[in-house]
C-alpha positions in Angstrom: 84.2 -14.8 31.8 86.5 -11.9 32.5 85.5 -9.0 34.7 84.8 -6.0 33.7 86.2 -2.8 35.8 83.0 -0.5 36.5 80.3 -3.1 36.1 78.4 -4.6 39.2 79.2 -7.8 39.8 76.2 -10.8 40.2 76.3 -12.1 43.9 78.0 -15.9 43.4 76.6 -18.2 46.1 78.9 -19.8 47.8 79.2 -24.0 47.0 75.9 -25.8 47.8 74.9 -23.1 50.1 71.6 -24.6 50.7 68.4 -22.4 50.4 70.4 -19.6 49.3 68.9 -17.3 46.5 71.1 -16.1 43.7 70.7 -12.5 42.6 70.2 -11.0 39.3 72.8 -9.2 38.2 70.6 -7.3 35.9 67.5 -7.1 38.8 66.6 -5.5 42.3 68.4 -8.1 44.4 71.6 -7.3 42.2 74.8 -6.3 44.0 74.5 -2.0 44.4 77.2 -0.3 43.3 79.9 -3.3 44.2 82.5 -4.0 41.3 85.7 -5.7 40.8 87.6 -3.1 41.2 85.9 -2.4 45.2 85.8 -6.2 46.3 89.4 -5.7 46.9 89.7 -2.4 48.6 86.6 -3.3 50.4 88.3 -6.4 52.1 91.0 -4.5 52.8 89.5 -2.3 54.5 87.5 -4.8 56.2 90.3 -6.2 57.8 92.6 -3.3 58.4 90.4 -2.4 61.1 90.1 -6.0 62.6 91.8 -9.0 62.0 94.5 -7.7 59.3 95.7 -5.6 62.0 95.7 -8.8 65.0 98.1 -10.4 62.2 100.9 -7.4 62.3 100.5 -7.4 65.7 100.8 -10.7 66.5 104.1 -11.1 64.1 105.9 -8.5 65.8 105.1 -10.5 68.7 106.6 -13.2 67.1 109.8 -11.3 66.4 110.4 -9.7 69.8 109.8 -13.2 71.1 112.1 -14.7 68.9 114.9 -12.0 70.0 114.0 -12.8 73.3 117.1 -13.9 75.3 114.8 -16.9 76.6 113.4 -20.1 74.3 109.9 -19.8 73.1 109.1 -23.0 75.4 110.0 -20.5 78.3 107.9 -17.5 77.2 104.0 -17.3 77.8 101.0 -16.2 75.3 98.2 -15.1 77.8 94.8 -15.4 75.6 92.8 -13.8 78.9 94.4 -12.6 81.3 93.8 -9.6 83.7 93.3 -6.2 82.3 93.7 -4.5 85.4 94.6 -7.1 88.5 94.0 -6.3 92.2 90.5 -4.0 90.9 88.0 -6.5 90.1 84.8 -4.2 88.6 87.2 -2.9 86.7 88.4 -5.4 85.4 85.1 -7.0 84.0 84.2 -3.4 82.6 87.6 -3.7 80.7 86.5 -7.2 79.4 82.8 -6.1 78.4 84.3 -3.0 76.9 87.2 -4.9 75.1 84.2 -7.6 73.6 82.2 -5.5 72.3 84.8 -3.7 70.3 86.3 -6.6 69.1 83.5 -7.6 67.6 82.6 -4.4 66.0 83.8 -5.3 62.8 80.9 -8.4 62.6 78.5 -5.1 62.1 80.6 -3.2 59.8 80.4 -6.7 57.7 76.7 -6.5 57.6 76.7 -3.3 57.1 78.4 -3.8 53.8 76.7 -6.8 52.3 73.1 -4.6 53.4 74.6 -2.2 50.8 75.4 -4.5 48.1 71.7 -5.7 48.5 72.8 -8.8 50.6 72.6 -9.6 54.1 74.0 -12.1 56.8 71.9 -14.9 55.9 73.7 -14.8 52.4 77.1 -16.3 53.9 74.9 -18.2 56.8 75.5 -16.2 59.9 72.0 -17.0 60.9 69.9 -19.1 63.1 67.5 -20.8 59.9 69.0 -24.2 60.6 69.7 -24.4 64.3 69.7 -27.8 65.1 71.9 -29.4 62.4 74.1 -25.9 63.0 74.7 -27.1 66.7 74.8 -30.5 65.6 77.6 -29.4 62.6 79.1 -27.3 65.1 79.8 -30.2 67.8 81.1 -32.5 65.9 83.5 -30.0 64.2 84.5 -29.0 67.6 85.7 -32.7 68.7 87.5 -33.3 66.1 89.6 -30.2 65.2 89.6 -29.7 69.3 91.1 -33.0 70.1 93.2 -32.9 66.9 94.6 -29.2 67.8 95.4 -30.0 71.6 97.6 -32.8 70.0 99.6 -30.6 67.9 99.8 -28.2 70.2 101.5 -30.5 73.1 104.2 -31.7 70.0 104.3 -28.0 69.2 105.3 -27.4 72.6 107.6 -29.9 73.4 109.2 -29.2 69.8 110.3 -25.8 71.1 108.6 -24.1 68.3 105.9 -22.5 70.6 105.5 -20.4 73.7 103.4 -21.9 76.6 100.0 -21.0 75.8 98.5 -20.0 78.8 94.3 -19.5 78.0 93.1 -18.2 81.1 94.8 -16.4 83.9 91.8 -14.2 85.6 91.2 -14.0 89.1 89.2 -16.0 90.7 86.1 -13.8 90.6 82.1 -14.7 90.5 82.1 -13.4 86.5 85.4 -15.3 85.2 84.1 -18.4 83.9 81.1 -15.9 82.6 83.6 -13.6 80.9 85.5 -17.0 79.5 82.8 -17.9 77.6 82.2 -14.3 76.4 85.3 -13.9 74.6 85.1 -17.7 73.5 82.1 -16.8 71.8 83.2 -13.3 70.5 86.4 -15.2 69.3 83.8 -17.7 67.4 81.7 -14.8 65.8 84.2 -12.3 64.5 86.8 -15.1 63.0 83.9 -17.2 61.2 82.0 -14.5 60.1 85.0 -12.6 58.6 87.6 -14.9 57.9 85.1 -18.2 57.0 82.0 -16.2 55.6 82.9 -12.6 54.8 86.1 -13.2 53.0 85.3 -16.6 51.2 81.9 -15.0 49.7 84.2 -12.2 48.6 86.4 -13.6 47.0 84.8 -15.9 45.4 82.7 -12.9 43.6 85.5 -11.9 43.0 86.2 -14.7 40.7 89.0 -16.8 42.9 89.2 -20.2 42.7 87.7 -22.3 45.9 91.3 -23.0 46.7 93.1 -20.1 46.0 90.4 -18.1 47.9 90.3 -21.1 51.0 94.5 -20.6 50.9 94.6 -16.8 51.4 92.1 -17.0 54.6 93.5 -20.1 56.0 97.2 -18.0 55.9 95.3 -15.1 57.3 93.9 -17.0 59.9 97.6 -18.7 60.8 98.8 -15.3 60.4 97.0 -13.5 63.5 98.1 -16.5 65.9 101.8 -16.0 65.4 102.2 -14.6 68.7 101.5 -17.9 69.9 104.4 -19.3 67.9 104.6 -21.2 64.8 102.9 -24.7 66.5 100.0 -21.8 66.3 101.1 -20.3 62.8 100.8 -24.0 60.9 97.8 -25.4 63.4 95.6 -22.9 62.6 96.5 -22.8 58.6 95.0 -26.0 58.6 92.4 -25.5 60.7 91.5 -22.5 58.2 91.5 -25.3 55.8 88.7 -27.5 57.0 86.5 -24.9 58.0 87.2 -23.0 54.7 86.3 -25.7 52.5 83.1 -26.9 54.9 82.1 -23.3 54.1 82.0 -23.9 50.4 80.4 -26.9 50.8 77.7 -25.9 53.4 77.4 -22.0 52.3 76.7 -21.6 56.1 78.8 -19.4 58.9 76.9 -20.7 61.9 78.2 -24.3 62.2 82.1 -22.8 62.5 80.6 -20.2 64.9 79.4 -22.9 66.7 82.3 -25.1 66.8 85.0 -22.4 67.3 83.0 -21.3 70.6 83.2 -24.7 72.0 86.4 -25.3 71.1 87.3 -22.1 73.3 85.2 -22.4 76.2 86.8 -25.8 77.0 90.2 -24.4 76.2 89.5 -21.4 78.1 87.5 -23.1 81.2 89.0 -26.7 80.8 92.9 -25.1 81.6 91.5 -23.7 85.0 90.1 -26.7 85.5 93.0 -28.9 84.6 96.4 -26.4 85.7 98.4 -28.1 88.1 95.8 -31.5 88.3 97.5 -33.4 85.1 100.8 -33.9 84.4 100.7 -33.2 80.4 99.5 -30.0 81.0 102.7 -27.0 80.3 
């Protein structure tokens, strides 16, 4: 059925979200005073102030890269690196600092599903089902872990990427600490907005499973362009799986987990690994 500008919109769960209650449109757990006609502005907004505004960043990146007079094989994409070298406290108070802002936007999310009488739990960014979450989670993580390093190392080698260097902080007693900080805060904002947030939206807003599973894997491919396009195309697809496991699950937390462990042994592995293997750039 068409929408109709100016009318609330029924909260659609998400596909086979398990346990998950579906709100009258006509009743208290209704969507307040969200319509058509704000979904869209709403998301905007959403991700002009977070991961909307990674992506334009990150493609100019791209471009003063690409004008670079060396090859993108030659050219480094720090993910942590030091924010102010030779001063360590201050550089862990730029870290904290920098996490907690980053994931700001995970807040402003709730916020707005609170006032369209939802909540976290309704796109599964909760602990309800922690053991097959972290079980979910794992296996995820292997797979698309294993799969990406693959396609990174042809990416690489291709000439179609920088060097992607993951972690390049001194070597300080909270470094492997602050790894697995941003790891996780990577895990949390991306999942919750890009996998839960933006899915759940759309899909109220009467998308298609694909259509709506297209425009956040490109999103999420979109924000990595400063790695190159091995990054661009490895993380459309990876916005593919966990788009569609999504829909399927209707939970958050099991990409949360497996985008955090996929970081933390990108992010720790590399310091572990640099200069001790030979496939390593």
């Amino acid at each position: 059925m068409e929408d109709v500008p100016g009318r609330p919109v029924a909260a659609v769960p998400d596909e086979q979200g398990p346990g998950e209650q579906v709100p009258d449109e006509q009743g208290q757990d209704g969507l307040r005073g969200l319509t058509p006609r704000l979904i869209g502005p709403e998301i905007v907004a959403v991700f002009a102030v977070s991961l909307g505004a990674s992506a334009l960043l990150s493609l100019i990146r791209l471009v003063g890269a690409l004008t670079a007079p060396k090859e993108l094989g030659d050219q480094h994409a720090v993910l942590v690196g030091s924010l102010a070298p030779g001063r360590p406290w201050l550089d862990l108070t730029l870290h904290l600092a920098g996490i907690a802002v980053n994931v700001a936007p995970v807040g402003l999310v709730a916020y707005l599903l609170a006032r369209s009488g939802e909540s976290m739990r309704t796109i599964g960014a909760d602990w309800r089902e922690p053991g097959r979450d972290t079980l979910r989670g794992a296996a995820l993580a292997a797979v698309i872990g294993g799969t990406g390093l693959v396609f990174y190392l042809f990416a690489f080698r291709s000439g179609i990427n920088l060097n992607v260097v993951p972690d390049s902080l001194p070597d300080a007693w909270w470094r492997v600490p602050v790894l697995v900080a941003e790891a996780a805060q990577n895990g949390v904002l991306e999942e919750v907005l890009v996998s839960g947030y933006l899915l759940h939206r759309l899909r109220q807003r009467g998308w298609s499973p694909w259509r709506s599973v297209g425009a956040s894997a490109v999103l999420r491919g979109s924000y990595h362009l400063y790695q190159g396009f091995g990054g661009f195309v490895g993380n459309i697809a990876m916005g593919v799986v966990f788009g569609r496991l999504y829909q399927r699950w209707g939970r958050t937390m099991p990409l949360v987990v497996a985008h955090t462990v996929i970081d933390v042994v990108a992010f720790v592995g590399y310091g572990l690994l640099r200069g001790r293997v030979s496939w390593l750039p």
